[in-house]
C-alpha positions in Angstrom: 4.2 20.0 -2.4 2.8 16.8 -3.6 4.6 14.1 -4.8 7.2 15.0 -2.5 8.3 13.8 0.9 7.6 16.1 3.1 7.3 15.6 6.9 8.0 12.0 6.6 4.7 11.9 4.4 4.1 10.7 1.4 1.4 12.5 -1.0 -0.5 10.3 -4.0 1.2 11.3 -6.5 3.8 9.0 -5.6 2.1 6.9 -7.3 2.2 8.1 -10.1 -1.9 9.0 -10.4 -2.8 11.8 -12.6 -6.5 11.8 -11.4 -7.7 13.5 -8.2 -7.2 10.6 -6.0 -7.5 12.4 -2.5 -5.0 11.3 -0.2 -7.6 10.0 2.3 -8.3 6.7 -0.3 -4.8 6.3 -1.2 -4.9 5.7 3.1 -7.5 3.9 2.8 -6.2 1.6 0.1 -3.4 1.3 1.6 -5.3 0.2 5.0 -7.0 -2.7 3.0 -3.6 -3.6 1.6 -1.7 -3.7 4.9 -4.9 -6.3 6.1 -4.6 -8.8 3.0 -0.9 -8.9 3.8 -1.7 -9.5 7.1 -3.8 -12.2 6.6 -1.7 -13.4 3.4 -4.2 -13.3 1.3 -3.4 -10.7 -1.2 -2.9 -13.3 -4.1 -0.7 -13.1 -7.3 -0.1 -9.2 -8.0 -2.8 -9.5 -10.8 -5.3 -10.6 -8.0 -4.5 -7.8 -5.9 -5.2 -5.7 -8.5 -8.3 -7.4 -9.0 -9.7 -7.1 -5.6 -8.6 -3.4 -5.3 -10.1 -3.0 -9.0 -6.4 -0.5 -10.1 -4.4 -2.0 -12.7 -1.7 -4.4 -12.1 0.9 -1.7 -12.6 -1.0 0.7 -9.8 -0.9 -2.4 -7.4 2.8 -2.6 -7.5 3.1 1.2 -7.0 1.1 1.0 -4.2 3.3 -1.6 -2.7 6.6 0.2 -3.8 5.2 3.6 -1.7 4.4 0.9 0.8 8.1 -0.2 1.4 9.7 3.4 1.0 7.5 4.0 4.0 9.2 1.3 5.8 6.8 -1.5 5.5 8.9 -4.9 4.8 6.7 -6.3 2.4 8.1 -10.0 0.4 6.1 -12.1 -1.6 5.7 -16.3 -1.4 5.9 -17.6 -4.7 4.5 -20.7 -3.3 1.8 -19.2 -1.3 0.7 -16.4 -4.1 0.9 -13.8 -1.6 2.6 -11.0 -0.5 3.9 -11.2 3.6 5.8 -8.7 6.1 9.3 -10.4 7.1 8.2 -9.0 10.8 5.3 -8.2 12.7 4.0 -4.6 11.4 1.3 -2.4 12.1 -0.2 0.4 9.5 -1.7 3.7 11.8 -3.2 6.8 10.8 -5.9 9.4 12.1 -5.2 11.5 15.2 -4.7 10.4 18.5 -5.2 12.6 21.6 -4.3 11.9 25.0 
């Protein structure tokens, strides 16, 4: 079911997409965003959009799905970039033990 919860998963068409974005780049994307926020460097949301080359509008989706999935993304209006409020980590892939 996408576009749906499911599994504590979220599919792409959370954000909105209409195209066949496969759910492995919207990880990937994802992945790079969670790395500019740790190093605060993600810029003014029009910057982000810029260096993931999406629309403005798509960067803020992408952010939005980011905090329903928990992460505790703010942004510095002084520093132009967005920050966690506490140390987080992003995961995905398998892991076998």
């Amino acid at each position: 079911m996408l576009g749906k919860e499911e599994g504590g998963l979220f599919f792409y068409n959370d954000l909105g997409s209409e195209n066949n974005v496969s759910v492995l780049n919207t990880i990937k994307r994802i992945d790079r965003i969670h790395r500019l926020i740790k190093m605060k460097a993600t810029g003014s949301p029009s910057e982000l959009a810029c260096r993931l080359d999406i629309s403005e509008r798509m960067a803020y989706n992408y952010l939005n799905l980011m905090k329903d999935m928990g992460a505790p993304i703010e942004y510095d209006s002084g520093r132009k970039s967005y920050f966690y409020t506490y140390e987080t980590h992003f995961t995905y892939g398998f892991f076998v033990d």
